[in-house]
C-alpha positions as CSV (number, residue, x, y, z in Angstrom):
1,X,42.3,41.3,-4.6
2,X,44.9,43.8,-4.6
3,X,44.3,44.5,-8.0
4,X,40.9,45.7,-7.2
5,X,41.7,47.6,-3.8
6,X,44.7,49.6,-5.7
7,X,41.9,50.5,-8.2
8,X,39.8,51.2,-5.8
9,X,41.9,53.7,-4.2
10,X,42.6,55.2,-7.3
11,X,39.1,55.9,-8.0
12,X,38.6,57.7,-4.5
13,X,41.3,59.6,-5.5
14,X,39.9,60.8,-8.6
15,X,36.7,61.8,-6.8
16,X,38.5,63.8,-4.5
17,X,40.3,65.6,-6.9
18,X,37.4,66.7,-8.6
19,X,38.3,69.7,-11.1
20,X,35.3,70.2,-12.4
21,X,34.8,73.3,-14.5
22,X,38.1,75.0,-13.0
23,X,40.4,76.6,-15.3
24,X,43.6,78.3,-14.5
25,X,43.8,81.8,-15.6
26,X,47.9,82.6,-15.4
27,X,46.8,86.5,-16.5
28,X,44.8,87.0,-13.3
29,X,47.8,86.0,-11.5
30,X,50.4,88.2,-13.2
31,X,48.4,90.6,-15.2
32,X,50.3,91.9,-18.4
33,X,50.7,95.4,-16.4
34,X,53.2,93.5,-13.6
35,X,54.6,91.7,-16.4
36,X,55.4,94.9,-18.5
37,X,56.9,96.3,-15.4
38,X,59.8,94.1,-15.6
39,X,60.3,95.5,-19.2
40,X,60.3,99.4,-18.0
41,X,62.7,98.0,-15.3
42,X,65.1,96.6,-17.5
43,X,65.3,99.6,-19.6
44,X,66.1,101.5,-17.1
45,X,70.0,100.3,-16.7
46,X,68.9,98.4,-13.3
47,X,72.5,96.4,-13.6
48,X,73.9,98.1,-10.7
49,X,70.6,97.8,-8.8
50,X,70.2,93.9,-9.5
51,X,73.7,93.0,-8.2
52,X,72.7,94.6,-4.7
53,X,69.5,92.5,-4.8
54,X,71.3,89.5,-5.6
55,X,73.9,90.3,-2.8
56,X,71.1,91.2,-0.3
57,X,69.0,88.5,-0.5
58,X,68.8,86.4,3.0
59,X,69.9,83.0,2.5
60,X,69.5,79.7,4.7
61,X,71.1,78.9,7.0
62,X,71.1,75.1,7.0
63,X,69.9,74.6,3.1
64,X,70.1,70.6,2.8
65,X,69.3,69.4,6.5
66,X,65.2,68.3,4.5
67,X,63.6,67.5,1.7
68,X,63.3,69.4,-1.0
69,X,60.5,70.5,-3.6
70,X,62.2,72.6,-6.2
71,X,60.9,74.3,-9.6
72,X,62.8,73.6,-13.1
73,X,63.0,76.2,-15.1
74,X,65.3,75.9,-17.1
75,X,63.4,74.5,-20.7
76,X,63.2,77.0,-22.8
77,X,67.2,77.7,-23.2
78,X,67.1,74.4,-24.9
79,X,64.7,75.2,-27.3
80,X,62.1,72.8,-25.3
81,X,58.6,74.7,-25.5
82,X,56.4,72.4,-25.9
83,X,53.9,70.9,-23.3
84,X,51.6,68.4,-24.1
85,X,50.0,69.5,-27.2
86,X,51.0,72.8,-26.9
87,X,54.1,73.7,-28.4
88,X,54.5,77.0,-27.4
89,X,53.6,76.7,-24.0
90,X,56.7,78.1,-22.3
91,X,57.6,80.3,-25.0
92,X,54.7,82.8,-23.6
93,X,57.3,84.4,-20.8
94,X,53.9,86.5,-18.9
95,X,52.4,82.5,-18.7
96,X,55.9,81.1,-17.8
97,X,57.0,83.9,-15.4
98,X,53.6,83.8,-13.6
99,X,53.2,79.9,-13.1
100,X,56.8,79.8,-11.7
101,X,56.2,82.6,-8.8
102,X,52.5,81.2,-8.1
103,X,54.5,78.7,-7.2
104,X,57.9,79.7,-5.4
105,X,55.6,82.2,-3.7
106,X,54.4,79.5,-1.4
107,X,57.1,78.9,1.9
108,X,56.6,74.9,1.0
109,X,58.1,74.9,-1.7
110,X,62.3,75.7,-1.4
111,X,63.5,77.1,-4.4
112,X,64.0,77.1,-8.4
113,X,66.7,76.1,-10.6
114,X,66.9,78.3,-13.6
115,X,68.5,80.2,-16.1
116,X,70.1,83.6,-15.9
117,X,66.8,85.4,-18.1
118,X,64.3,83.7,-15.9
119,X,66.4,84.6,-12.6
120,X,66.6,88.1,-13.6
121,X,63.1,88.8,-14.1
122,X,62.3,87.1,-11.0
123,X,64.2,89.4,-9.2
124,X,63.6,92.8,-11.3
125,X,59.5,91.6,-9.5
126,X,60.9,91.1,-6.4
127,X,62.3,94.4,-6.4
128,X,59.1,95.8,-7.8
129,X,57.1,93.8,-4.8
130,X,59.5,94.9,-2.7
131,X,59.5,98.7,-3.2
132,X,55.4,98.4,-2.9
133,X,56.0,97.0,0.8
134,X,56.0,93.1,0.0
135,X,57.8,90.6,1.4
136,X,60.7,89.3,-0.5
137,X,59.7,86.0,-1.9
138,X,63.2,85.3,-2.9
139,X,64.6,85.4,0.5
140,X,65.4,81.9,2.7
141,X,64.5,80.5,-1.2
142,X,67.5,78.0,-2.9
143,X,68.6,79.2,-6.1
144,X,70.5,77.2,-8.7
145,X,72.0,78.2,-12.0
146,X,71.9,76.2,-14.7
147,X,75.0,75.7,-16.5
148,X,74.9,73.5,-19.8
149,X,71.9,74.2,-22.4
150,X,73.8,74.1,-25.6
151,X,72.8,70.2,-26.6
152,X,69.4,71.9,-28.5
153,X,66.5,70.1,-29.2
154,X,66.3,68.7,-32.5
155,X,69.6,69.4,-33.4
156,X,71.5,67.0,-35.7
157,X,74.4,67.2,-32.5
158,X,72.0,68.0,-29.6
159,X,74.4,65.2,-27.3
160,X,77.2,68.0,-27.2
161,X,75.9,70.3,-24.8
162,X,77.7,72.7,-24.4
163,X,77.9,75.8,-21.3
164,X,76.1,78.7,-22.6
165,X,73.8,79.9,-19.4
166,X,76.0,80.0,-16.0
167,X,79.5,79.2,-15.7
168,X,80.5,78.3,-12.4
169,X,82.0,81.8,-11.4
170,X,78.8,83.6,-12.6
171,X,77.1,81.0,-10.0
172,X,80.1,81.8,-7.3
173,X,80.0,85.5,-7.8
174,X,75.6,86.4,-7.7
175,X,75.8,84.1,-4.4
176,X,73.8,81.2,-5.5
177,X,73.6,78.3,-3.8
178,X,74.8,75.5,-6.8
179,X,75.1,74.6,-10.0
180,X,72.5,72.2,-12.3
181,X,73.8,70.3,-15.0
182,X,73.6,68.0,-17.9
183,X,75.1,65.0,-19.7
184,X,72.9,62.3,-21.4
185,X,74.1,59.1,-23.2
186,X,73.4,58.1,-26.6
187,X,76.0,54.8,-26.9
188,X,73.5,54.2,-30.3
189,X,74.9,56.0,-32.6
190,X,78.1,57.7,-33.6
191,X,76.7,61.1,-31.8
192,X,78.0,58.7,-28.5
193,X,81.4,60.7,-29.0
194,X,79.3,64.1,-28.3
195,X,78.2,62.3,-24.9
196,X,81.4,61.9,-23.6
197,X,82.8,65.4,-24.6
198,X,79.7,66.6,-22.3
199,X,80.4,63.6,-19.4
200,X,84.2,65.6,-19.6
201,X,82.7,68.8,-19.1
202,X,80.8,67.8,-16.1
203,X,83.6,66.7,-15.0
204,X,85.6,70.1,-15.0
205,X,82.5,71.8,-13.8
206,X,82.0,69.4,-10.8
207,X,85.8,70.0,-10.4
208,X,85.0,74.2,-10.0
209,X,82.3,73.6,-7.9
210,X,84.7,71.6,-5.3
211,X,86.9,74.7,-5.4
212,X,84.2,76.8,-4.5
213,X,82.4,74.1,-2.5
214,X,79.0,74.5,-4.3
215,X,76.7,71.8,-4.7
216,X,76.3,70.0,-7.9
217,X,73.3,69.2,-9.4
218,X,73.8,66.6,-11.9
219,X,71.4,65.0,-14.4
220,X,72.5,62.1,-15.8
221,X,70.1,60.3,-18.3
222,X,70.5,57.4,-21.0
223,X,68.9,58.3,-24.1
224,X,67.5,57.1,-27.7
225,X,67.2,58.8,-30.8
226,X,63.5,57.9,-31.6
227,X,61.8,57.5,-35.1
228,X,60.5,61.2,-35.0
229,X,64.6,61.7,-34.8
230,X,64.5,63.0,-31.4
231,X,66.2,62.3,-28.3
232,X,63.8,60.2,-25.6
233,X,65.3,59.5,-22.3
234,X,65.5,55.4,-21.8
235,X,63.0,54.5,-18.6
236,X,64.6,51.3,-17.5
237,X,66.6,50.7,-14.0
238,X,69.3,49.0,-15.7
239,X,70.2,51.7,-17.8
240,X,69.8,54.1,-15.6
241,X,71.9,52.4,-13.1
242,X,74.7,52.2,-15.1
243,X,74.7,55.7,-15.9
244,X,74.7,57.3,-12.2
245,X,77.7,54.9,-12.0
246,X,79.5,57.0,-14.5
247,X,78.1,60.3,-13.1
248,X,79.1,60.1,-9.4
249,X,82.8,59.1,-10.2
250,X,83.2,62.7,-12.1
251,X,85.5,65.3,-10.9
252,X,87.5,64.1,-8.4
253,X,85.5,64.1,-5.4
254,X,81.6,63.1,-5.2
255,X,80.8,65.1,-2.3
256,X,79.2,68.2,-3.7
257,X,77.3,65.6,-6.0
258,X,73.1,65.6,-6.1
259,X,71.5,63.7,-8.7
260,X,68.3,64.8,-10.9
261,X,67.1,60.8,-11.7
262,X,63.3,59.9,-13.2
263,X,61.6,57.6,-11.5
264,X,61.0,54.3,-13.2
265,X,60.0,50.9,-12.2
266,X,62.3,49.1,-9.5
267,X,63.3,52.3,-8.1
268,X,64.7,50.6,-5.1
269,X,67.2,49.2,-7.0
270,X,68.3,52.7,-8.9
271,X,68.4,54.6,-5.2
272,X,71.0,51.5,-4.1
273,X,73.2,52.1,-7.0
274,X,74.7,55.4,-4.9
275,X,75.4,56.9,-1.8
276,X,74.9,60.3,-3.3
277,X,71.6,62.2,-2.6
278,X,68.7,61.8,-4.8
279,X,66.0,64.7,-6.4
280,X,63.5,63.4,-8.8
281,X,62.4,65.0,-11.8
282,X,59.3,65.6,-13.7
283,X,59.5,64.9,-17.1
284,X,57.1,65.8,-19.9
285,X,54.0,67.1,-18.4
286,X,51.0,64.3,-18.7
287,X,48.3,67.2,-17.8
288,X,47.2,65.2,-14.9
289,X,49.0,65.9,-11.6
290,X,47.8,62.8,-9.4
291,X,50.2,61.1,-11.8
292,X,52.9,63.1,-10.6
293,X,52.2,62.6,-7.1
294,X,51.5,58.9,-7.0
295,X,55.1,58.5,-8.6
296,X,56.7,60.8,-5.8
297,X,55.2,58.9,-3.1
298,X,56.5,55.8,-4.2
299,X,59.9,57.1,-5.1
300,X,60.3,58.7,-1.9
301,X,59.9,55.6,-0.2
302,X,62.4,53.9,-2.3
303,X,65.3,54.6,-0.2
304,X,66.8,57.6,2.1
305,X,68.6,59.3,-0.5
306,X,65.7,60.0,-2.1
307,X,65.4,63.6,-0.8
308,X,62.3,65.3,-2.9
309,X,62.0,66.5,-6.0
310,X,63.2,68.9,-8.8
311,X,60.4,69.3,-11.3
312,X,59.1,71.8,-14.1
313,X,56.5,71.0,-17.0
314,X,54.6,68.6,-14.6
315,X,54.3,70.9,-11.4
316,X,53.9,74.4,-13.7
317,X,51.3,73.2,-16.3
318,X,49.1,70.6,-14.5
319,X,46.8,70.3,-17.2
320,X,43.7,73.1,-16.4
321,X,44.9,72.8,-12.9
322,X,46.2,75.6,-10.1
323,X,50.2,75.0,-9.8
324,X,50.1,76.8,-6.2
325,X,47.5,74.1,-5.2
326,X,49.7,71.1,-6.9
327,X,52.6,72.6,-5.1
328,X,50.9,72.4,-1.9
329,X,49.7,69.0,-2.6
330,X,53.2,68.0,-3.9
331,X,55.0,69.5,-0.5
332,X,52.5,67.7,2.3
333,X,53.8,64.0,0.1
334,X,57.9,65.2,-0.1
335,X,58.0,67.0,3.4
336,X,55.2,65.2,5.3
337,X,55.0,61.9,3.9
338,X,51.5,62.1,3.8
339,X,49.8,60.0,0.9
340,X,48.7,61.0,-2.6
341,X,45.1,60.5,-1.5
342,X,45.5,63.2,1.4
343,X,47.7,65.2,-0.4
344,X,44.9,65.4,-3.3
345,X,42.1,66.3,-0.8
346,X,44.7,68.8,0.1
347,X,45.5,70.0,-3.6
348,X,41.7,70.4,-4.1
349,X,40.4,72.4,-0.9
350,X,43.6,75.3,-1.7
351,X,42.9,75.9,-5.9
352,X,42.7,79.0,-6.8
353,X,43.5,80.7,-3.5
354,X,45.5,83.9,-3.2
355,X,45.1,85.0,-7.0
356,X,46.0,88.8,-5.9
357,X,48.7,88.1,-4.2
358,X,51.1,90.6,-6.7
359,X,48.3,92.8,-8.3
360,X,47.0,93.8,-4.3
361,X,50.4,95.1,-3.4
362,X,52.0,96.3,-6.6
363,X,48.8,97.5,-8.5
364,X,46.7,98.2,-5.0
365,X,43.8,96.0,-6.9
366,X,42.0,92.6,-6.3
367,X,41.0,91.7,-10.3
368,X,38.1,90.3,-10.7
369,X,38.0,88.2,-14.0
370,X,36.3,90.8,-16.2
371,X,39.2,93.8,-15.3
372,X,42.1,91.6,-16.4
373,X,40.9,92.0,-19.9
374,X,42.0,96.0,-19.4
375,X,45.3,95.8,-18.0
């Protein structure tokens, strides 16, 4: 019986979501005139100009007092492109750029963690927005820098991951509010010693952000090199458990310490292996977003820690879907505890709202689908 009323459910769900014909058009969003714009700016030796925009911008007050829905963005400094069957997805920067501020536009959702490119462009716009008479959309936002991108997909050493985006001084110095990084543990293989050169530079980087007293983002993840000789991150509690037991102990105090965890089966007992506060991530992007929220609800009930979410593929490239109205749907299940089944109603009376919400102010227009095609 609860077989059938779970699938049930499931199928009212799917009714309410109801795509239909809808397609996501990124380029009516950010038309490739806004996104050139950001070129011209960076030509123009804007340095000087971006360091008072990253000093200026309004922070919050009280940043970690809620839950939190945060973007990743941080893929493509990995050499990680791929999404679904795409595998150039996020190597298109106009298609990247605009999913990410369609959705960190939106006052529910609190901020991105990203790398320094990505952060840069976002506020050369923001400028540009700015100077046209919009609102900053950076401002009261939480911005993390990611720190260690080295490990490369693919590569015959991808488990030594080395720091090659922020260091935590660059994170100190442009005022941002912590630092996201990296170890996962292959203990199949002789890369294993790889692993624990990258658990040891945690470590010293957990260490700086103490000095500076910065919030660490850490993701610790078992992994196994697969067949197709690529790294796939192991989905069991047990594993996982006994890696955020070696990632909370790093760098001499745990209180600056978030962790980035996947949510797999008998998360209760994975949220009881720590005190430490929780986000959950993504993971590969199924093309179906009631996936992703179904496994959010149920993780955020697993335990207090659990304090939202920091996801990328699955929240910026929900299959034909709007990210703004996943993001939406998303924030009314991490901030409202409301359940997938409202939140999708919710998802599917907001898609496709607010498309001119840059080309109105910047370019004085509201595209219609035809004019894109001439910008």
């Amino acid at each position: 019986m609860a077989f059938e009323n779970n699938e049930q459910a499931r199928q009212q769900i799917d009714v309410n979501y109801a795509l239909g014909s809808y397609r996501f058009k990124t380029r009516r969003f950010l038309p490739e005139k806004i996104f050139y714009m950001i070129s011209d700016q960076r030509k123009n030796n804007i340095g000087s100009l971006l360091k008072q925009e990253y000093k200026n911008r309004v922070k919050r007050t009280h940043p970690w007092n809620a839950n939190l829905v945060i973007i990743a963005a941080d893929h493509p400094a990995r050499r990680v492109t791929e999404v679904g069957s795409d595998d150039l997805a996020m190597g298109d920067r106009q298609q990247y750029l605009g999913r990410i501020v369609r959705v960190l536009i939106l006052d529910e959702v609190d901020g991105i963690m990203t790398t320094p490119d990505i952060m840069d462009d976002l506020f050369i716009l923001n400028y540009i927005f700015k100077q046209k008479g919009g609102i900053s959309f950076l401002d009261n936002k939480i911005l993390i820098g990611c720190t260690n991108r080295g490990g490369l997909s693919g590569s015959m050493y991808e488990m030594d991951d080395r720091v090659t985006a922020y260091i935590i001084e660059d994170i100190r110095r442009l005022g941002l509010d912590g630092a996201k990084m990296m170890f996962r543990l292959d203990l199949n293989s002789n890369m294993v010693k790889y692993s624990q050169r990258t658990i040891e530079l945690c470590s010293k980087m957990i260490r700086e952000c103490n000095k500076y007293d910065l919030p660490a983002f850490l993701e610790p993840l078992p992994v196994r090199r697969g067949s197709d000789e690529r790294y796939h991150v192991i989905l069991d509690s047990k594993e996982i458990i006994k890696t955020i037991g070696i990632a909370t102990a790093l760098g001499g105090s745990s209180l600056n310490i978030w962790l980035k965890i996947p949510y797999v089966e008998n998360y209760e007992h994975v949220v009881r292996s720590t005190s430490n506060p929780i986000l959950m991530l993504g993971g590969a992007s199924t093309g179906n977003p009631i996936d992703l929220l179904e496994k959010f609800e149920k993780g955020l009930g697993a335990g207090k820690n659990v304090n939202g979410c920091l996801v990328g593929r699955n929240l910026l490239y929900p299959g034909f879907d709007d990210p703004r109205a996943v993001a939406l749907a998303l924030s009314k299940i991490i901030h409202d505890y409301e359940s997938t089944e409202d939140a999708v109603k919710f998802l599917a009376e907001n898609r496709g709202k607010e498309m001119d919400f840059l080309s109105l102010k910047i370019m004085g227009l509201s595209l219609t689908s035809e004019e894109i095609g001439y910008l």
